[in-house]
N, C-alpha and C positions, 0 to 999 in steps of 0.2 A: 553477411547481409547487413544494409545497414538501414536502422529502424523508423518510423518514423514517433515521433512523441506529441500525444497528445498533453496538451497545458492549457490556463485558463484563458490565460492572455500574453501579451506584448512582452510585457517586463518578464513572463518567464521564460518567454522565449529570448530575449535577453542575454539572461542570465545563463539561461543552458548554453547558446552560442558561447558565453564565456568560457565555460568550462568546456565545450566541446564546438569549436568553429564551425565545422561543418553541419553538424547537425540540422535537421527538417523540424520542421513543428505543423501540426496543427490546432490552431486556438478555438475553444470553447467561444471563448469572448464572456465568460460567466455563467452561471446557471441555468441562465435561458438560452440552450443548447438550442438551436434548432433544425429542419429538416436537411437543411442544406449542408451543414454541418455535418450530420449523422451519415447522411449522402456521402460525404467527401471522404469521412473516416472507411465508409464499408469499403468505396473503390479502393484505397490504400489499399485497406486489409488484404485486397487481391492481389495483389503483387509485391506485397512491403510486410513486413512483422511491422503491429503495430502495439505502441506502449501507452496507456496510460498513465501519467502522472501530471496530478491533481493536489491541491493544496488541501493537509489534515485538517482539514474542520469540514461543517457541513453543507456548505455549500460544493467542496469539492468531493465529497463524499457522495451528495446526491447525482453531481456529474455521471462519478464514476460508475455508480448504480444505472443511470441511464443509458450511457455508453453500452456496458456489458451485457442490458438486458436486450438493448435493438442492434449491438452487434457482434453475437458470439465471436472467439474467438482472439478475443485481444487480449494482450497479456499487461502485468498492471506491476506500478513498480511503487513504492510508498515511503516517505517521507517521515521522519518523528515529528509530535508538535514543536517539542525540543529543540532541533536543528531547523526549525524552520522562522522562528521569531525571530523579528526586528532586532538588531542587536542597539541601536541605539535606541530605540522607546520603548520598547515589549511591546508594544499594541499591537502591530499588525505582522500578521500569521503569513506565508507564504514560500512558496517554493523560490522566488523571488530572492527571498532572505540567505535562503541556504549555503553554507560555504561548501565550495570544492568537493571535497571529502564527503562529504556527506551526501552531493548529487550523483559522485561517481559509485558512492555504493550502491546507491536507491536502484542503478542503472544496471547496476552489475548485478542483484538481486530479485531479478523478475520472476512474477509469479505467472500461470495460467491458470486459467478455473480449469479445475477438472471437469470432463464432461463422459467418465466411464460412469460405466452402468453400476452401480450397486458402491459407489462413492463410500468411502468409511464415513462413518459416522460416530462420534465420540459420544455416550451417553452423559447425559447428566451427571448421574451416581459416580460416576470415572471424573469429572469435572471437580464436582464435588470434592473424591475424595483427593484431589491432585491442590488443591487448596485455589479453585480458579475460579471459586463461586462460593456464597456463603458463611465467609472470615471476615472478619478484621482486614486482614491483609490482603486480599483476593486480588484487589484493582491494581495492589504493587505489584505482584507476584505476576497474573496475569500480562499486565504492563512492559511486566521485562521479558516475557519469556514471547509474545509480540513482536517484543524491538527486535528479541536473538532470531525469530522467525522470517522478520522482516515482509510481516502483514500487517502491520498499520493500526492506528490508535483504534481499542475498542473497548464494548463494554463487555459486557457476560455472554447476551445473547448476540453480539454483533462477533464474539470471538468466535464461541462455538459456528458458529454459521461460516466462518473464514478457515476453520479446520476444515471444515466439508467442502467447500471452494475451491480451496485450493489441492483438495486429497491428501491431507497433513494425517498418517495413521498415528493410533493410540502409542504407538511405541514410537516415532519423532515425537510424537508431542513428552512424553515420557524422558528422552534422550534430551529435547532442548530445556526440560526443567531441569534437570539433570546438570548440566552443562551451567545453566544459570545459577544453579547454586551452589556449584564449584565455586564459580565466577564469586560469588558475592563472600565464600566461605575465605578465598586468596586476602582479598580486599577488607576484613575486618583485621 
């Protein structure tokens, strides 16, 4: 099946034809999403898998928010802020930016909300004691073990909310810290 991808605008539609010729898009055109838009993405959804990907900050963020909430069912694929800055000025953020590699993961990596009944839910205290909330180091820790998840930049409460979204249980989340502090134990 081949997908259609939602993006903000032009240039990332762009830049995805780059890495992928064929590819479809359909553009936000920015923040101010509107009916017509929302319209166009649900008819997709009917007959297309449709992907989200939106640029890491918060204007793409709120996109995406509105996307998912008026049209279940779209799956969502997420970018690092990292991989996505300007490489000649660092100012400006975008999936635009992005090299190759980095678009063909985003792509390869799609998430769905979960929409079963009884969704796990990680508690605090588990958060807590996993080091993802409440440290010194929380936002690094947190941060990487995100990127390994490949659910997209967050805070405390935007993480845990992205566990439950996407139906990430207490033991993946356990396994991909795991995994990342392999990772980081290789590398010192």
């Amino acid at each position: 099946m081949n997908p259609i991808i939602v993006v903000e605008g032009r240039d990332d539609t762009r830049r995805l034809k780059e890495v992928f010729p064929e590819i479809e898009t359909i553009e936000t055109n920015g923040s101010a999403i509107d009916e017509e838009t929302i319209a166009l993405i649900q008819k997709a959804l009917q007959t297309r898998e449709v992907i989200v990907f939106t640029d890491p900050d918060y204007p793409g963020t709120r996109i995406r928010n509105i996307i998912q909430e008026r049209v279940p069912g779209v799956k969502h694929a997420f970018i690092e802020r990292e991989e996505a800055v300007r490489k000649d000025n660092h100012k400006s953020l975008g999936v635009e930016h992005a090299s190759t590699e980095s678009i063909q993961r985003a792509l390869e990596s799609v998430h769905e909300i979960s929409t079963e009944a009884g969704k796990p839910v990680i508690s605090q205290a588990t958060l807590m004691e996993l080091g993802f909330i409440g440290r010194p180091d929380s936002t690094t820790r947190r941060q990487a073990v995100a990127d390994f998840l490949k659910i997209g930049h967050t805070n405390g409460k935007q993480f845990a909310k992205r566990l439950q979204l996407f139906g990430i249980t207490e033991e993946q989340l356990r396994a991909a810290l795991e995994a990342v502090l392999e990772n980081e134990d290789k590398h010192e």
